[in-house]
C-alpha positions as CSV (number, residue, x, y, z in Angstrom):
1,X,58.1,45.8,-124.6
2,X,56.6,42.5,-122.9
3,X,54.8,42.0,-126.7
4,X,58.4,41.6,-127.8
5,X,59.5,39.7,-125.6
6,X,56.8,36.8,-125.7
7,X,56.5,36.9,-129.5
8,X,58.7,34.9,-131.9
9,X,60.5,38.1,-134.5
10,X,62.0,36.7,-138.1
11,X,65.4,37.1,-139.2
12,X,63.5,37.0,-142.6
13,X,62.5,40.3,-141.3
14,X,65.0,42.3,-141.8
15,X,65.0,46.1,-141.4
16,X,67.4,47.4,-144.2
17,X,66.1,50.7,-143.7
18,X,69.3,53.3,-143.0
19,X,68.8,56.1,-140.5
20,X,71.3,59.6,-141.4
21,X,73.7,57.2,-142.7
22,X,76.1,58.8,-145.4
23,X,77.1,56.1,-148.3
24,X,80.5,55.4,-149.1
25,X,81.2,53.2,-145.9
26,X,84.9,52.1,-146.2
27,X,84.4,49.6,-143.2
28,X,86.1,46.4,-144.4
29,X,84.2,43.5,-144.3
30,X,86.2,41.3,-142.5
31,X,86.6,44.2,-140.1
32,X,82.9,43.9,-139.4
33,X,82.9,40.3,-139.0
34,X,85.6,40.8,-136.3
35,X,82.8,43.0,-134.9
36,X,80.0,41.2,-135.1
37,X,81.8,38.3,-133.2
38,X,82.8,40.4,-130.1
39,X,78.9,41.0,-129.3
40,X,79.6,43.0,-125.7
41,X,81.4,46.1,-125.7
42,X,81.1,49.4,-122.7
43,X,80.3,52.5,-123.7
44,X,81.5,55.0,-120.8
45,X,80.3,58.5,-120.4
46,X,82.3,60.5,-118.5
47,X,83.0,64.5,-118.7
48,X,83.6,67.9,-116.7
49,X,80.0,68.4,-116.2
50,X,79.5,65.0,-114.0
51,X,80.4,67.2,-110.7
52,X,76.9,68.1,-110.9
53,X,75.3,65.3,-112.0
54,X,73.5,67.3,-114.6
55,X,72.8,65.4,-118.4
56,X,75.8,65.2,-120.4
57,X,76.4,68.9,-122.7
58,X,72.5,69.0,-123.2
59,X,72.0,71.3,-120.6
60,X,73.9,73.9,-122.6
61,X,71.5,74.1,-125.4
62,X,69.4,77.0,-124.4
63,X,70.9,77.9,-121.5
64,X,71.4,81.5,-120.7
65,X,74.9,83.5,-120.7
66,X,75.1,83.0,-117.0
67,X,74.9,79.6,-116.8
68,X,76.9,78.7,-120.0
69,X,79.7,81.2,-119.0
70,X,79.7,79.1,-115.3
71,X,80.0,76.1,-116.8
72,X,82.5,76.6,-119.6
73,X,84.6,78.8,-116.9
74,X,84.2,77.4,-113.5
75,X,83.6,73.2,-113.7
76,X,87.2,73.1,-115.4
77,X,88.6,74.5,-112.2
78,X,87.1,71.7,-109.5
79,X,87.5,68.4,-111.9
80,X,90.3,66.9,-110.1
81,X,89.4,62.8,-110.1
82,X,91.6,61.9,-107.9
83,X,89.9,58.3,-107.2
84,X,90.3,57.5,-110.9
85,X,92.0,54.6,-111.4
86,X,91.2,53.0,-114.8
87,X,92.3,49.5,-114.3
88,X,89.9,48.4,-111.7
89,X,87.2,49.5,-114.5
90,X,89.0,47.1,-117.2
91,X,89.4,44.4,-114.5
92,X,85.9,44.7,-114.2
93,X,84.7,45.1,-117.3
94,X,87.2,41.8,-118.4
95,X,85.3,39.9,-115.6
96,X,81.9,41.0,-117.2
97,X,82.8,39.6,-120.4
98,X,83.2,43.3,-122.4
99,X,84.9,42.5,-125.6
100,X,85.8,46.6,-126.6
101,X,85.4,49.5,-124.8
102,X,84.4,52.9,-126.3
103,X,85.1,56.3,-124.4
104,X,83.9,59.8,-124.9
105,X,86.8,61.6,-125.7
106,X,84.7,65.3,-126.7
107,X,81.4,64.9,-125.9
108,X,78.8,67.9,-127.5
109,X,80.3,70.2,-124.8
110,X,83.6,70.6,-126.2
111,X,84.9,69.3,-123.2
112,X,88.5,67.1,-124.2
113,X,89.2,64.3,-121.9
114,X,92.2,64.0,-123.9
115,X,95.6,66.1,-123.8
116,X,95.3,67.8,-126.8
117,X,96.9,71.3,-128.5
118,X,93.6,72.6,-130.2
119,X,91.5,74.4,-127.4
120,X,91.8,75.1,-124.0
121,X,88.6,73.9,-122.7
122,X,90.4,70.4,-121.7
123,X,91.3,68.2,-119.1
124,X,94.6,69.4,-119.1
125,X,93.2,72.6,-117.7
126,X,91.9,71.0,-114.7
127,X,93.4,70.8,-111.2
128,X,93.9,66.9,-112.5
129,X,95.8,67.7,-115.7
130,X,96.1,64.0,-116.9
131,X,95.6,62.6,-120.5
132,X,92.5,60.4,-119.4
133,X,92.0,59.2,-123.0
134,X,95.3,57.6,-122.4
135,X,95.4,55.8,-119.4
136,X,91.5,54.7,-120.5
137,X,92.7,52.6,-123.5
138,X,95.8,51.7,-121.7
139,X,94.5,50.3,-118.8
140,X,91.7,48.6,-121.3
141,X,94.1,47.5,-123.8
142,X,95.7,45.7,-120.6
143,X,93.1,43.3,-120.3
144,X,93.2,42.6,-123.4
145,X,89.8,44.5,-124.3
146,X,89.9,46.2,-128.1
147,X,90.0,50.5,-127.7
148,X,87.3,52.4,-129.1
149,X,86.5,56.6,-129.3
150,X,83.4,58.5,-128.9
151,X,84.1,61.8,-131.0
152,X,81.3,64.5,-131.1
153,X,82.0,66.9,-134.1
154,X,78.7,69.0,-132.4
155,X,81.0,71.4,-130.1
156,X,79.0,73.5,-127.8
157,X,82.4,75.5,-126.5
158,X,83.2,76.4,-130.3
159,X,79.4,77.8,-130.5
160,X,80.1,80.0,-127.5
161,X,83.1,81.5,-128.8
162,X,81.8,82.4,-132.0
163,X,78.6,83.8,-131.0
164,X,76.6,80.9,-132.1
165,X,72.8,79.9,-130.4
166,X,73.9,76.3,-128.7
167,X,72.0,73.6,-130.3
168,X,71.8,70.4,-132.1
169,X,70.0,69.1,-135.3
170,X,70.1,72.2,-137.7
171,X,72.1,73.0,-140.5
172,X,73.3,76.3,-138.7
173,X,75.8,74.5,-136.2
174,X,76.9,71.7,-138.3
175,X,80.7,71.5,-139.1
176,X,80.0,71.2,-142.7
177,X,78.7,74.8,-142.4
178,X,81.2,76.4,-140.0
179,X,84.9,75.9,-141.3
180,X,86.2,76.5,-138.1
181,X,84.5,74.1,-136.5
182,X,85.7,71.2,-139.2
183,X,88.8,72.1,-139.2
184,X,88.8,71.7,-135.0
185,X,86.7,68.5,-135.4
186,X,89.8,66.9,-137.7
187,X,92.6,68.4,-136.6
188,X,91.2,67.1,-133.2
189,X,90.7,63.3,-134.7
190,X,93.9,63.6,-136.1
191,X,95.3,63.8,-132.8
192,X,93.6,60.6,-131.4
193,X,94.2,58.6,-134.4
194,X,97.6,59.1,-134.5
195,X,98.8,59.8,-130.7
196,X,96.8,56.5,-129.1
197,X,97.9,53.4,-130.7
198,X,95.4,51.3,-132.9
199,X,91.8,52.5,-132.5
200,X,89.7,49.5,-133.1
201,X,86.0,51.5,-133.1
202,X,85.3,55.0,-133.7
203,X,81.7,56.2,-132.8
204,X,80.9,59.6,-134.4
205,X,77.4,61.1,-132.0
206,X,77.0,63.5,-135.0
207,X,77.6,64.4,-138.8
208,X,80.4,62.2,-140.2
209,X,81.4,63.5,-142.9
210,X,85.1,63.9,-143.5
211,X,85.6,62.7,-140.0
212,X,84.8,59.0,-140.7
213,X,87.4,59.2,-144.0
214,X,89.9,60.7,-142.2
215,X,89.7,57.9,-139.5
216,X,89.7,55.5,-142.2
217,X,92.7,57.2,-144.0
218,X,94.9,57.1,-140.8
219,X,93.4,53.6,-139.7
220,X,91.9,51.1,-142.4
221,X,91.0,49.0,-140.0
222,X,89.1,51.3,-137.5
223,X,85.5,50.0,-137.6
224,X,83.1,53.3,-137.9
225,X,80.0,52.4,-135.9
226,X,77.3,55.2,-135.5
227,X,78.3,57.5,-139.0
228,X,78.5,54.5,-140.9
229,X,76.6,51.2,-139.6
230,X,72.8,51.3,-137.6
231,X,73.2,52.0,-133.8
232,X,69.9,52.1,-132.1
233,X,69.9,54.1,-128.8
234,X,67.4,52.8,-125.9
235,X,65.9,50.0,-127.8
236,X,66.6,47.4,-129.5
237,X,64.5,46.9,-133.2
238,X,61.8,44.7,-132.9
239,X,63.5,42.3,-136.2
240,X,67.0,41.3,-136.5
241,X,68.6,44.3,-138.6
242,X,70.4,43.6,-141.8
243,X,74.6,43.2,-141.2
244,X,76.7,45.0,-138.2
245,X,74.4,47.1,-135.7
246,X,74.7,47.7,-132.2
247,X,72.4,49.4,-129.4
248,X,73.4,51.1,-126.7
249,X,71.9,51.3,-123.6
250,X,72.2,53.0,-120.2
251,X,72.1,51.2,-117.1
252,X,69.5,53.7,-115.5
253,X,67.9,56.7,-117.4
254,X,71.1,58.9,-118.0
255,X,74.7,58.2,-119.7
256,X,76.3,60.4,-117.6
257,X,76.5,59.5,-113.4
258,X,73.6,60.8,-112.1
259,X,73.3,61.3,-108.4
260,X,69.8,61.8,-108.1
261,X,66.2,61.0,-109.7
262,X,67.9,57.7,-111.4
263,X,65.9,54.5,-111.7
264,X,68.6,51.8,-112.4
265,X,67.6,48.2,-114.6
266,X,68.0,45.3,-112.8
267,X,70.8,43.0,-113.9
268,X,68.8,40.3,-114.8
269,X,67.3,43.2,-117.4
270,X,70.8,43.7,-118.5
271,X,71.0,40.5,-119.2
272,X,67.4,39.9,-121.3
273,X,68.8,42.8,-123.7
274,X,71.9,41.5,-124.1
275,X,70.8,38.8,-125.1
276,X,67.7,40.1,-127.0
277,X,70.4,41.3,-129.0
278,X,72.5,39.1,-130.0
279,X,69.2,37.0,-130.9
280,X,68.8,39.6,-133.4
281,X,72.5,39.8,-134.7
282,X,73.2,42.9,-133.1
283,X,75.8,44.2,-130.3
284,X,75.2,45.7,-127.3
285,X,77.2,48.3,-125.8
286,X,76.3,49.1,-122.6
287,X,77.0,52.2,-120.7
288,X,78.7,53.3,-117.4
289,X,79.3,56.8,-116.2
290,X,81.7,57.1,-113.7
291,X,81.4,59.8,-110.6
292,X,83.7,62.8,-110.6
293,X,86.3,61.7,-108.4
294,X,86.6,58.6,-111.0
295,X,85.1,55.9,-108.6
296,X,82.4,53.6,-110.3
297,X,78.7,53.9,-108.1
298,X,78.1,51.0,-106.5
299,X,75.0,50.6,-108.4
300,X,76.8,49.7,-111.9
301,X,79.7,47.7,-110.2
302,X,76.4,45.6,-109.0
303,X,74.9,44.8,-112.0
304,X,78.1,44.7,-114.2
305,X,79.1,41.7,-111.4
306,X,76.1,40.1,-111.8
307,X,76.5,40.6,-115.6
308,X,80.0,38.5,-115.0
309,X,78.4,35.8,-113.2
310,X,76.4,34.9,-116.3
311,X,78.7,35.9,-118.9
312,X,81.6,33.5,-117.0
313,X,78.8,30.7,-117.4
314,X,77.2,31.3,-120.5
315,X,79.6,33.2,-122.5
316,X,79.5,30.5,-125.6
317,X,75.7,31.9,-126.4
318,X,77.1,35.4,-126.8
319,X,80.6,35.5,-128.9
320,X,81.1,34.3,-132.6
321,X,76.8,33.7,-132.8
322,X,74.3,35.0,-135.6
323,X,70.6,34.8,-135.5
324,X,68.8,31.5,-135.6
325,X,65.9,31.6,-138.0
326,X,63.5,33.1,-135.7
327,X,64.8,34.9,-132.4
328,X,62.4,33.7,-130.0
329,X,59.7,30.7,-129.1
330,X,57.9,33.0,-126.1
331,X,60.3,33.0,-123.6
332,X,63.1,31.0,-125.4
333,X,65.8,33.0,-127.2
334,X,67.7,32.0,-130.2
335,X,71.5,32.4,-131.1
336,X,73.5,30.2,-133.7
337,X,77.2,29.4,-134.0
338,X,78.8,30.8,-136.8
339,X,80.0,28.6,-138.8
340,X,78.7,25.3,-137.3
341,X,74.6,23.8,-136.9
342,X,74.5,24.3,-132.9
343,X,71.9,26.0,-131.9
344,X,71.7,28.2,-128.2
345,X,68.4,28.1,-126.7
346,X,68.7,31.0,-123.3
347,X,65.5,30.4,-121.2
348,X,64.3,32.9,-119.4
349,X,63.2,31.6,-116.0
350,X,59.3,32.6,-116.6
351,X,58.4,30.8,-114.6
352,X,61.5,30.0,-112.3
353,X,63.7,27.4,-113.1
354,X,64.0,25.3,-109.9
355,X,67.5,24.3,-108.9
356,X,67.2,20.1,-109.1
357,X,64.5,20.2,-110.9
358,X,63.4,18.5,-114.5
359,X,61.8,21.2,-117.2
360,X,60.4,19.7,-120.3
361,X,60.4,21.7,-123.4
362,X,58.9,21.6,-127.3
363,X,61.2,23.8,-129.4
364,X,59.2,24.4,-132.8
365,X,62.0,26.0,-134.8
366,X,65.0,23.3,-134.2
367,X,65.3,20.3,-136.0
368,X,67.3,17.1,-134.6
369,X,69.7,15.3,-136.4
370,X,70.5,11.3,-135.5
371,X,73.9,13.2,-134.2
372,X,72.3,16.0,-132.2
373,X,73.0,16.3,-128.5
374,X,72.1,18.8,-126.0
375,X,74.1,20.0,-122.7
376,X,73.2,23.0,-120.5
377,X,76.5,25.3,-120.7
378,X,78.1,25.9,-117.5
379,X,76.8,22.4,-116.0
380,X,79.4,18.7,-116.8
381,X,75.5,17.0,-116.3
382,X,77.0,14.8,-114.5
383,X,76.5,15.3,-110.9
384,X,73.9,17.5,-108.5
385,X,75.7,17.9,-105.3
386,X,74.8,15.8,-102.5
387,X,72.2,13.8,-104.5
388,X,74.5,11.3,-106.1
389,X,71.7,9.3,-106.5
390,X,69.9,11.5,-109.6
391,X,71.7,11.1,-113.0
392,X,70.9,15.2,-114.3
393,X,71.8,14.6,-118.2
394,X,69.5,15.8,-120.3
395,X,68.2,14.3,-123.3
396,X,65.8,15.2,-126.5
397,X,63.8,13.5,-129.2
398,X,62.4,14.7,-132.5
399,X,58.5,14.2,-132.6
400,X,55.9,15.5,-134.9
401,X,55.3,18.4,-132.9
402,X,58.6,19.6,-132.2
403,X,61.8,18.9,-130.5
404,X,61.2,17.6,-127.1
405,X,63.9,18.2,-124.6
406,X,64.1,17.5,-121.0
407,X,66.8,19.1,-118.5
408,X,67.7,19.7,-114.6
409,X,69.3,22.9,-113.6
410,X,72.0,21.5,-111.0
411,X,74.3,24.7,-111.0
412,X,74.6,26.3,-107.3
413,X,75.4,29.6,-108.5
414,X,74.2,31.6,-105.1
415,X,73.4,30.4,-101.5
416,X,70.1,30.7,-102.0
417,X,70.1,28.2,-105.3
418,X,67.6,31.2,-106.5
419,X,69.3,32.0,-109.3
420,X,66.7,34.1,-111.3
421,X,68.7,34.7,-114.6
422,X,68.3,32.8,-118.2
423,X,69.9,29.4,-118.1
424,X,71.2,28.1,-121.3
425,X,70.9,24.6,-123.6
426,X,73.5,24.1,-126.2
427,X,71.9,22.0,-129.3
428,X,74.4,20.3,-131.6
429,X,74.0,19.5,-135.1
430,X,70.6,20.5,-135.7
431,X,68.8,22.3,-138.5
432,X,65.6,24.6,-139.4
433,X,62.6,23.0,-138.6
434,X,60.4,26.1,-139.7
435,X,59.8,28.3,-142.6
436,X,58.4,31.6,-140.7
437,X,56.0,34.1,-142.7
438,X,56.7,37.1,-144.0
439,X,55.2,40.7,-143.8
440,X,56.3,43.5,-145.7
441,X,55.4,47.1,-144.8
442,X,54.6,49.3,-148.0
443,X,53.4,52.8,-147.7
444,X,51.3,55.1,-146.2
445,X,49.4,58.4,-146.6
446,X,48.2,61.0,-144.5
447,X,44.3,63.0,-144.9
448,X,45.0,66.0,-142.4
449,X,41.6,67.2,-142.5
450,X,40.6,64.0,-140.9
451,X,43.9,63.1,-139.3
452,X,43.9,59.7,-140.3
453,X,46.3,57.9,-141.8
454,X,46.2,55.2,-144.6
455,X,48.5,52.3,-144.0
456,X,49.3,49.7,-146.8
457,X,51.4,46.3,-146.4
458,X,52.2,43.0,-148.1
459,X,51.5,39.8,-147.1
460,X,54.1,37.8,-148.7
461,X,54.0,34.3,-147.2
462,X,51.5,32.3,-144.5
463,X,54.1,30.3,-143.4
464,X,52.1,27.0,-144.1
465,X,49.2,29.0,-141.4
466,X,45.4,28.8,-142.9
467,X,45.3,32.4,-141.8
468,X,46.9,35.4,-140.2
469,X,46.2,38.1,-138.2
470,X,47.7,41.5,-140.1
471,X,48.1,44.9,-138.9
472,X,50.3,48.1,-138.2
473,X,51.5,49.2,-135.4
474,X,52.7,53.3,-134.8
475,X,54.6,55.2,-132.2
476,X,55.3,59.1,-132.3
477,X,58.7,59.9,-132.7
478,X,58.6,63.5,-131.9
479,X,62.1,64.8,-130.3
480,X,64.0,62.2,-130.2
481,X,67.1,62.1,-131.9
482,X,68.0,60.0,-135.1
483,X,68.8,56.9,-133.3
484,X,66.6,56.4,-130.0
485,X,63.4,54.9,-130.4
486,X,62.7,54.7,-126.5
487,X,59.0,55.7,-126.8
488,X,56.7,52.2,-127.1
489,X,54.6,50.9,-130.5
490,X,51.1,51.5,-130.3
491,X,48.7,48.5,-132.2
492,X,46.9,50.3,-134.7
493,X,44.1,47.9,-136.4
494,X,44.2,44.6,-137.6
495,X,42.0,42.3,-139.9
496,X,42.6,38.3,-140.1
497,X,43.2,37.3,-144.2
498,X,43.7,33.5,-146.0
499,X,45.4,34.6,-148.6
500,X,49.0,36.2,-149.5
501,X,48.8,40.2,-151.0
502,X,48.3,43.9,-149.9
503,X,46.1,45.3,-147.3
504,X,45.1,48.7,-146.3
505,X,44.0,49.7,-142.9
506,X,43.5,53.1,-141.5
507,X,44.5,54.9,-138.0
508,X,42.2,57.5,-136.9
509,X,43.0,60.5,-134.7
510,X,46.7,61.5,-135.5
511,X,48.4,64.9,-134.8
512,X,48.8,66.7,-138.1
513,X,52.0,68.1,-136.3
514,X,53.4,65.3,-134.6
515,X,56.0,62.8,-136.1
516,X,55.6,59.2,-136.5
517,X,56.3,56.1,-137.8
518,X,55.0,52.8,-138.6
519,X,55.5,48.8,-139.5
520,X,53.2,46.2,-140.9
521,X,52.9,42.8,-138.4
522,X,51.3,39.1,-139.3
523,X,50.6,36.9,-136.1
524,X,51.0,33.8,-136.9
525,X,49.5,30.7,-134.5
526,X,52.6,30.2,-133.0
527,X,54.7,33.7,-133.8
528,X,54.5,37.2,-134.3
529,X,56.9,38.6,-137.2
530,X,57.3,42.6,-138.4
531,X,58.3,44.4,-141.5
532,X,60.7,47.4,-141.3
533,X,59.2,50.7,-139.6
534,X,59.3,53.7,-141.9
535,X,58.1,57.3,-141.5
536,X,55.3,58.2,-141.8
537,X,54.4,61.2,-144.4
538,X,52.3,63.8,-143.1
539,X,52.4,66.1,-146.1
């Protein structure tokens, strides 16, 4: 991950590649401009299983009759979150700068958090016996934050009651092979697209099929996100994706709340992928998982605060942006106004930026214009308490190696003037000073007597370089579902060429049964760009 974050990745690289993504998308356009512009939305995990702090429904698959009959008959009868109270979420989650909120209204266990008249495995057969989906999007609506559904047409409970082998992934327990099941799954998103008001986002952790156009048919405007547009889970791509995507992310290691064995990110993490993101035109939804009473843990109210902080400071960077040309210069991020030439450049403070002090920079990328100015957001540049004597406005100048800029932090944002998150110059009326190269990855084939594997790419442009390093990178893939790509790139080998066209290098010492996939890379002198990852054939 630090090889992403201190190399420079292309929007030219684009990865148009679709993962288990049915065609016939009936998003509307505009609809997913309107997305694209919100940037920040939460994702909240929250079911009947939480009172043990156990992984959301996955514990089901393969679990013996003892244990499944105990948890689809006795949790129901102790979930009484009597602690809930969903607008202090949405005040906080206004505070933090969350644009659209998306709730898991049937997660795979069958559970419904909402009141509904198709089962009886609900949260109105609880000791609580409140419509949670309700007061959710009320409460979120409230602060003025857009309501989005997590819908899971995989339904463990229906499994169980027909005598079905819990699991996920085969063709067996898909609702396009079990009428019973489809018809729950739309009677059931019948009932939440026509009981809750406008749905703004529907995310479907499954097969879409019927589902998505039934959401569409009873709201056009409903933006389908996972079913229909690229949501990475755990990661975010290493090039700027092609159109609407958006990763989600945990705030520890588990969606659900997790008592125990839970290593939490930093905020200041939370921050670097948010804004990782949006440098590569994506959204991030980021997740919370309440307790079982309904009280956030402290741990998430921490970061999402700290989250606020910088988002009530630096907000500009994150809405209504698309990529710049290239995402990154090292440790310098990239987002771009929509529709005007100013340029955000978030640095990350490698090394610390010291309250009061000057930092001189060379941006490569940006271009000045004779009307280009540059302000650090949050700060009027004007004043640096109790040192009325030092003028803090920055200034830049074009030279032949870049564009020079030099700027004072003067923001007391904590006691301790440490503030250790990105600070953020705002660049007006610039343009490209680069043209980035560009790699293309072709094809590959696999020798399993040998258990090597023959990679091929294309070179397509130098970017004005002499030379370039070229080579593939590889990671296994091997039980993870569709979208999470949480397992690390390997560097496979790599030669140095002068000249654009193909190349073929070879990785040794593969696992004829694993799974894996694979991108080309060119390193150029000042950058590192990527072509799309694709699988890699072992047949």
């Amino acid at each position: 991950m630090r090889r992403l974050l201190t190399a420079l990745l292309l929007f030219t690289g684009l990865l148009s590649a679709q993962r288990d993504i049915p065609p016939g998308s009936l998003n509307k356009p505009e609809r997913l401009e309107w997305f694209r512009d919100q940037g920040f939305g939460m994702f909240i995990h929250w079911s009947v299983d939480s009172q043990t702090g156990v992984v959301i429904s996955h514990s089901l698959a393969g679990a013996d009759e003892a244990y499944t009959k105990r948890f689809f008959d006795d949790l129901p009868k102790t979930f009484n979150p009597r602690k809930f109270y969903p607008q202090d979420w949405a005040a906080l989650a206004k505070l933090a700068g969350i644009k659209y909120v998306v709730f898991t209204t049937k997660h795979h266990s069958g559970f419904t958090m909402w009141d509904t008249k198709t089962n009886d495995f609900g949260i109105m057969h609880t000791p609580f016996k409140h419509d949670l989906t309700r007061e959710i999007l009320d409460a979120f609506r409230g602060q003025g934050i857009a309501p989005g559904i997590y819908f899971s047409p995989d339904d463990f409970w229906w499994l169980w009651k027909n005598k079905i082998d819990i699991q996920r992934g085969i063709p067996g327990v898909q609702p396009r092979n079990n009428p019973g099941l489809m018809k729950l799954d739309l009677a059931q998103m019948q009932e939440l697209m026509t009981n809750y008001g406008p749905i703004d986002v529907v995310f479907f952790d499954g097969e879409p099929q019927e589902l998505r156009d039934l959401a569409w048919k009873l709201q056009p405007n409903t933006v389908v996100t996972r079913g229909a547009i690229q949501t990475p889970e755990l990661y975010v791509p290493g090039v700027p994706l092609e159109g609407a995507w958006e990763a989600n992310f945990t705030m520890g290691t588990a969606w659900q709340y997790q008592p125990q064995n839970e290593d939490y990110k930093s905020g200041g993490r939370v921050i670097d992928i948010l804004v990782e993101t949006r440098a590569k035109g994506g959204n991030l939804l980021l997740n919370i998982g309440p307790k079982p009473d309904g009280e956030l843990p402290i741990e998430q109210e921490e970061r999402l605060r700290e989250v606020a902080l910088w988002m009530q400071v630096n907000q500009e960077c994150i809405y209504n942006v698309r990529p710049w040309v290239i995402t990154n210069e090292q440790n310098i991020w990239f987002t771009k106004a929509k529709n005007e030439d100013t340029v955000y450049a978030v640095v990350k403070q490698e090394p610390r930026w010291v309250r009061a002090q000057w930092r001189d920079f060379v941006l490569k990328s940006v271009q000045a214009t004779p009307q280009s100015v540059v302000t650090v957001l949050g700060q009027n540049d004007r004043v640096l308490e109790y040192r009325p004597e030092v003028n803090p406005k920055p200034s830049l100048k074009q030279e032949s190696d870049g564009l020079h800029i030099r700027a004072m932090f003067t923001h007391r944002l904590q006691d301790n003037s440490k503030w250790p998150n990105p600070i953020v110059l705002k660049i007006t009326n610039v343009k490209p000073a680069f043209t980035p190269p560009k790699v293309e990855t072709s094809s590959a084939k696999f020798d399993k007597a040998t258990k090597t594997a023959t990679l091929s790419g294309n070179l397509v442009d130098l970017g004005k370089a002499p030379s370039l390093e070229v080579g593939f990178q590889y990671r296994s893939i091997i039980g993870l579902d569709a979208s999470d790509r949480s397992i690390p790139w390997q560097n496979g080998p790599s030669q140095t060429v002068s000249a654009t066209g193909a190349f073929t290098l070879t990785v040794p010492n593969l696992n004829p049964e694993g799974v894996y996939e694979f991108r080309a890379y060119a390193k150029h002198p000042v950058l590192t760009i990527y072509g799309v990852d694709k699988r890699l054939p072992m047949k």
